[in-house]
C-alpha positions in Angstrom: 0.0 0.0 0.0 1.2 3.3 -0.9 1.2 6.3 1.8 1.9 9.6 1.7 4.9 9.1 3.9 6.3 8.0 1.0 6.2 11.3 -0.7 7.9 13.2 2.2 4.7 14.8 3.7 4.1 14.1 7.7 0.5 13.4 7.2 -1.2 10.6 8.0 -1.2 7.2 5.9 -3.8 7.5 3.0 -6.1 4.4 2.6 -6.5 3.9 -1.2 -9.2 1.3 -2.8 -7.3 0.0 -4.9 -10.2 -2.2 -6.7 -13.9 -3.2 -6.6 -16.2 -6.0 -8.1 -18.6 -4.5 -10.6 -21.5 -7.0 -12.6 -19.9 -8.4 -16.1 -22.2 -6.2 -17.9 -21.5 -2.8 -16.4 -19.7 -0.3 -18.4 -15.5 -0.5 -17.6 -16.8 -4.2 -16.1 -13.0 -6.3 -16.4 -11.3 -3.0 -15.9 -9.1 -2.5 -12.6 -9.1 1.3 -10.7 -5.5 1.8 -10.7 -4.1 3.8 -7.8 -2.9 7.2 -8.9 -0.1 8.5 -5.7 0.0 12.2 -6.8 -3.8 12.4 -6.6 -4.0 10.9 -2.8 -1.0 12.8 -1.7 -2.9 16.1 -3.7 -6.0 14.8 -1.9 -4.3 14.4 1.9 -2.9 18.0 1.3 -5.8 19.7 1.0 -7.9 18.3 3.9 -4.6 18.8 6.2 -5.0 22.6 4.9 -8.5 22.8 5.4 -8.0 22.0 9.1 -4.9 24.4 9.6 -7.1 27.2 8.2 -9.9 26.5 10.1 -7.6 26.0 12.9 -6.2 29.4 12.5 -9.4 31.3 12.3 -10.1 33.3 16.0 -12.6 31.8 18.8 -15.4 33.9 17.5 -15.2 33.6 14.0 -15.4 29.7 14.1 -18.4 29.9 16.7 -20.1 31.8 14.0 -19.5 29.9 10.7 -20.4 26.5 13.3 -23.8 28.4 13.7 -24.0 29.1 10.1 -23.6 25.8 9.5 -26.4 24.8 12.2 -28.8 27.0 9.7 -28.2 25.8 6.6 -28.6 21.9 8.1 -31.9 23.8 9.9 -33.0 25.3 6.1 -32.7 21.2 4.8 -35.2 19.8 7.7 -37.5 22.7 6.5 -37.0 22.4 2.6 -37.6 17.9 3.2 -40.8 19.4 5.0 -41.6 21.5 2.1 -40.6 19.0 -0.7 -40.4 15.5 1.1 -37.2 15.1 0.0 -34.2 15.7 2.3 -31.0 16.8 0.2 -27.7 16.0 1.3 -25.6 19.3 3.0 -23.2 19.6 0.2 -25.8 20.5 -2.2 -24.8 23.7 -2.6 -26.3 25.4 -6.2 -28.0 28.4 -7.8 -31.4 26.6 -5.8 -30.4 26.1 -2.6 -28.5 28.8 -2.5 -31.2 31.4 -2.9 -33.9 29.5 -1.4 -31.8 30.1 1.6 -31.6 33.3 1.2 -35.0 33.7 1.0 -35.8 31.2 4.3 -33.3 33.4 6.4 -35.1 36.6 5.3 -39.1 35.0 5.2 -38.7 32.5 7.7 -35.8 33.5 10.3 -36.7 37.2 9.5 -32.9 37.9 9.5 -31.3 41.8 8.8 -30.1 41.5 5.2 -26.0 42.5 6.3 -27.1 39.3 8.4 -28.1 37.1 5.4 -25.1 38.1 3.9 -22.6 36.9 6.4 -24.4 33.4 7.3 -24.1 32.8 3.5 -19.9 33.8 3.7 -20.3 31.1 6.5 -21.6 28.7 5.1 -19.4 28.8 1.9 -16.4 28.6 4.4 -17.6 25.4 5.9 -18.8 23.9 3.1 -15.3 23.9 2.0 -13.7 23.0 5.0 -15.6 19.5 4.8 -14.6 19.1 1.4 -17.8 20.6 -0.4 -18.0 22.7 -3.9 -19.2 26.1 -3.4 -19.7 27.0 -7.2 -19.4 30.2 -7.7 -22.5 31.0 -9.9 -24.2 30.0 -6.6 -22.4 32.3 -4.2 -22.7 34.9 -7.6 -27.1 33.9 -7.4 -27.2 34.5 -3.8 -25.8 37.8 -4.1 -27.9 38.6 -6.5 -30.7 37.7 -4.4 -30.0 39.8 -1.4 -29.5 43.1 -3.5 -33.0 44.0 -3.3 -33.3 43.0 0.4 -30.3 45.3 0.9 -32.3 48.1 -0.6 -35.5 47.7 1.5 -35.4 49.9 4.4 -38.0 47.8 6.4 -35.5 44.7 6.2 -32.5 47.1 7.2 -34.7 47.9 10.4 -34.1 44.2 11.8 -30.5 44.9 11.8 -29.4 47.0 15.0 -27.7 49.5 12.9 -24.2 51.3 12.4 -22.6 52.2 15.5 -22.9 55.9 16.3 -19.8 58.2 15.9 -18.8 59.6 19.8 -17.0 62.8 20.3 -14.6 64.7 22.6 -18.2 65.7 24.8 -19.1 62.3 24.5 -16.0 61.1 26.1 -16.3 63.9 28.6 -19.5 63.0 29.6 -18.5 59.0 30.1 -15.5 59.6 32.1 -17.2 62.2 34.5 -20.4 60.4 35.2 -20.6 60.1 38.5 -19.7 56.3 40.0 -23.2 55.6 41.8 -25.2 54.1 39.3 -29.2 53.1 39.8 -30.2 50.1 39.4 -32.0 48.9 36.2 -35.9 49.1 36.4 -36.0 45.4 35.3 -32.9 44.8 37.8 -33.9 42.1 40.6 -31.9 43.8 43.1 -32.8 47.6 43.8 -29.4 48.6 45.8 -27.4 51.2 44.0 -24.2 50.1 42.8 -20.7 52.5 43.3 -18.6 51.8 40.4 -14.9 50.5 42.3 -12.3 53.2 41.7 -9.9 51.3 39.8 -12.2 49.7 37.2 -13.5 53.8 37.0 -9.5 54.8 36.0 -9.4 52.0 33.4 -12.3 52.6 31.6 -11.2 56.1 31.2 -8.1 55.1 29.9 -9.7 52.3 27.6 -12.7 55.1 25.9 -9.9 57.7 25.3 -6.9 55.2 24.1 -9.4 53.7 21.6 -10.2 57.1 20.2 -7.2 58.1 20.4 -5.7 54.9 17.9 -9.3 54.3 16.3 -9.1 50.7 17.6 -10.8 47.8 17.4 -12.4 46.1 20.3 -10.0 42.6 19.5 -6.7 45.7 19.0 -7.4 46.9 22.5 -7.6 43.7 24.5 -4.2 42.8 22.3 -2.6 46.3 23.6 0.6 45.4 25.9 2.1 47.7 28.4 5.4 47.3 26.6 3.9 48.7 23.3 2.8 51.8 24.8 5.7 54.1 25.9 5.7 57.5 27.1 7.6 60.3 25.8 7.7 64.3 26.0 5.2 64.5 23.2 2.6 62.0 24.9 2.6 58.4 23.8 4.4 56.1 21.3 1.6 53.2 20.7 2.2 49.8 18.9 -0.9 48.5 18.1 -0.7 44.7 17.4 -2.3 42.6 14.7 -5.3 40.6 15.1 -7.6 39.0 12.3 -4.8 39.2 9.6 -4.8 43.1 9.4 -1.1 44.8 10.0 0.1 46.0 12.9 0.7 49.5 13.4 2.7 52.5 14.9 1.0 55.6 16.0 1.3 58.5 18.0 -1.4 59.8 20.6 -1.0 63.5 21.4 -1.4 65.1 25.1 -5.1 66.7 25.1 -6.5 69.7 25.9 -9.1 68.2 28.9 -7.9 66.2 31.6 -11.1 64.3 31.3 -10.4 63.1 28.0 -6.6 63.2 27.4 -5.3 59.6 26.6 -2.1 60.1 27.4 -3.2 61.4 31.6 -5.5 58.6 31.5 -3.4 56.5 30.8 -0.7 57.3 33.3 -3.2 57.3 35.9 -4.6 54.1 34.9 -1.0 52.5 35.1 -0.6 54.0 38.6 -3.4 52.4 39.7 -3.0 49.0 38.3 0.8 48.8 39.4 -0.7 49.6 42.9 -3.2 47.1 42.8 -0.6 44.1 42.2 -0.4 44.0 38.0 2.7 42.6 36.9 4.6 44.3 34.9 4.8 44.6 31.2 1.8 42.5 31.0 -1.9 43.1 28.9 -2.4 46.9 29.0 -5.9 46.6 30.1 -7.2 44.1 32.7 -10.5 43.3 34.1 -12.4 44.5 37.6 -14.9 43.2 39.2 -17.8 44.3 40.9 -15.7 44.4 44.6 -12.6 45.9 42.6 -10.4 43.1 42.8 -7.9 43.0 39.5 -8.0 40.6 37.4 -4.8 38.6 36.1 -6.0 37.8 32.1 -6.1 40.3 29.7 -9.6 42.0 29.2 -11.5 40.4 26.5 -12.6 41.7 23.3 -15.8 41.5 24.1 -15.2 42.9 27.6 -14.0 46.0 25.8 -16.9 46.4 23.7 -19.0 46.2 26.9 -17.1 48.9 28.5 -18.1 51.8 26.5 -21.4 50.4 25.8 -21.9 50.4 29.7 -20.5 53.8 30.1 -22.9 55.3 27.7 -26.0 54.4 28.9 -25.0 54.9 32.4 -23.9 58.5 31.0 -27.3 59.1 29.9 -26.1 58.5 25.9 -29.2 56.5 25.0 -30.6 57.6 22.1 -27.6 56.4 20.0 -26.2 52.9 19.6 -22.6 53.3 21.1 -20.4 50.2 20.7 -16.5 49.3 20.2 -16.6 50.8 17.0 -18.0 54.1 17.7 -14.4 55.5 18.3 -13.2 54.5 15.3 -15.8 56.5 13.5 -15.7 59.3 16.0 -11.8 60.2 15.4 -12.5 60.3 11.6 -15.0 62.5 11.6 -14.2 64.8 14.5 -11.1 64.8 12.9 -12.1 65.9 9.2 -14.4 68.7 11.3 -11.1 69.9 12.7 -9.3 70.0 9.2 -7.5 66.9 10.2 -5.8 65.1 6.7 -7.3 61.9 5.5 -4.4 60.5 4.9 -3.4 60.8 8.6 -6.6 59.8 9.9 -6.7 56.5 7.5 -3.1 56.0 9.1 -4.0 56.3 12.3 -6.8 53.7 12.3 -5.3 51.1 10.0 -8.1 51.2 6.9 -7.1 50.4 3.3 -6.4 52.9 1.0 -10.0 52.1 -0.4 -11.6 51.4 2.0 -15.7 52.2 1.7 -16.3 52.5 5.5 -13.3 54.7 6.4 -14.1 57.3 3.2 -17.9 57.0 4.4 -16.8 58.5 8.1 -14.6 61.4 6.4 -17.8 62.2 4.1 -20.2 62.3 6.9 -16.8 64.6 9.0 -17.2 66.9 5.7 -20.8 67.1 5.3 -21.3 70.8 6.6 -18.2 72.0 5.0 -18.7 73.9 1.8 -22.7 72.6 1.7 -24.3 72.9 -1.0 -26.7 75.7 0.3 -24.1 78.1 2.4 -23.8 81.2 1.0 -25.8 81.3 -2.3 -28.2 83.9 -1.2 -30.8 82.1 0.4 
């Protein structure tokens, strides 16, 4: 038997059928499979690669496409309902692709940037177990969620872009006072005093992500030894997560003690260093409810939380504000204050052409030069 050892790969041994009985009077009947090496090593390679991609992928990303997954095996038990036929998972074409596209968005009701997504992953799975994804049926499904994309009812399901914050915004975050009210759902009706420490790092978290436009997964990877002080204010290496590059940026002393990143900061590190941190570890950490400091860095998700939290306990209801709201806040507080795009797209790390990041430095430039100022109306 042949393996794939053989061929100077470390993969496991490939079983081959080498043979099988067929009736005299089939077509190729007398004829004997003959075993073809490059095609099982070929083969062997590209399921061991499927796994180290998949492998590679972050915590959250395969949780999704697994859920993905879980839906399109959910849309075949409806479709066998529908048709009394139950097709096999890897029947991925033009049909099935769009008739899921329509089940998510008649049946599960889903937000059409939704759609869009669980059909990305279930492509990516499909593949991983060894499925074709054609791509006039990825090409078809597109094509089927154009006009869903364009209905403003189905955009309402979604929960929206986040909302840009500003300097005030900040302001009003990091000076809202520590004795928070309970919820009027909240079982227990005692008012809860926000612990010092966990105050002086979510001021230094809202500001430093502003500051760097970062991403929720950027700011849980930020290290103490990547952030260094000098006259000017800080020296920031922001790390790379999801692929994208890492960067080097600069953060500026501010003008408000409230809101200036680079006092925040300091403070922040004070405080932690008191509080037992070890040094040259995860920049931010989490706090409990007592105060108590945690020893792991603080999660993605936790950091997403933290402004989210901050806001409504600030009174900033009316807008959604989430992880990326700073990222969109810098550009276009920035562009209001004549601030390059070029600079701007630097300091958050978009692509030169990127949509998102030129949509934030339109929306920055909307009141300069309008359309109506000064015509003689």
């Amino acid at each position: 038997m042949t393996t794939a050892e053989e061929y100077g790969t470390a993969l496991e041994p490939v079983e081959v059928v080498v043979a099988e009985l067929v009736d005299d009077d089939a077509p190729g009947a007398g004829e004997v499979a003959v075993h073809d090496p490059v095609a099982a090593v070929l083969a062997a390679l590209d399921t061991k690669a499927a796994e180290d991609l998949h492998d590679s992928r972050p915590r959250k990303t395969k949780k999704g496409y697994a859920r993905d997954w879980e839906l399109w095996q959910e849309f075949h038990g409806w479709l066998e309902e529908q048709t009394g036929t139950r097709l096999p998972d890897s029947a991925i074409t033009v049909g099935t692709y769009v008739a899921f596209v329509k089940w998510l968005d008649e049946v599960k009701e889903a937000a059409p940037n939704s759609i869009e997504r669980r059909v990305t992953g279930v492509a990516s799975e499909a593949r991983r177990y060894g499925y074709t994804v054609p791509k006039v049926a990825r090409a078809a499904a597109t094509q089927a969620l154009k006009p869903l994309k364009n209905d403003k009812e189905r955009q309402k399901r979604g929960r929206g872009k986040a909302a840009a914050i500003t300097p005030a915004d900040l302001r009003k975050m990091n000076t809202a006072p520590r004795e928070r009210e309970p919820q009027p759902d909240a079982r227990r009706r005692r008012v809860h005093i926000v612990p010092e420490l966990a105050r002086l790092r979510d001021r230094s978290l809202h500001t430093m992500r502003f500051a760097v436009a970062g991403r929720n997964e950027e700011m849980s990877e930020l290290d103490d030894t990547g952030i260094r002080l000098v006259a000017e204010g800080l020296e920031v290496h922001v790390p790379s997560v999801k692929g994208r590059p890492a960067r080097d940026v600069v953060v500026s002393y501010g003008e408000n003690a409230d809101t200036c990143a680079v006092r925040c900061w300091i403070a922040w590190q004070e405080a932690k260093r008191a509080a037992g941190a070890a040094p040259d570890g995860p920049a931010y950490l989490p706090v409990d409810q007592w105060g108590n400091l945690g020893a792991e860095r603080l999660s993605p998700d936790g950091c997403g939380r933290a402004i989210s939290r901050s806001a409504k306990y600030a009174g900033m209801t009316g807008r959604r504000i989430t992880g990326h709201s700073g990222r969109r806040g810098l550009v276009t507080t920035g562009r209001r204050k004549g601030k390059r795009p070029e600079k701007l797209r630097t300091q958050g790390g978009w692509s030169k052409n990127s949509p998102v990041f030129w949509e934030y430095v339109d929306e920055g430039e909307k009141w300069e030069d309008n359309a109506t100022e000064g015509i003689g109306l």
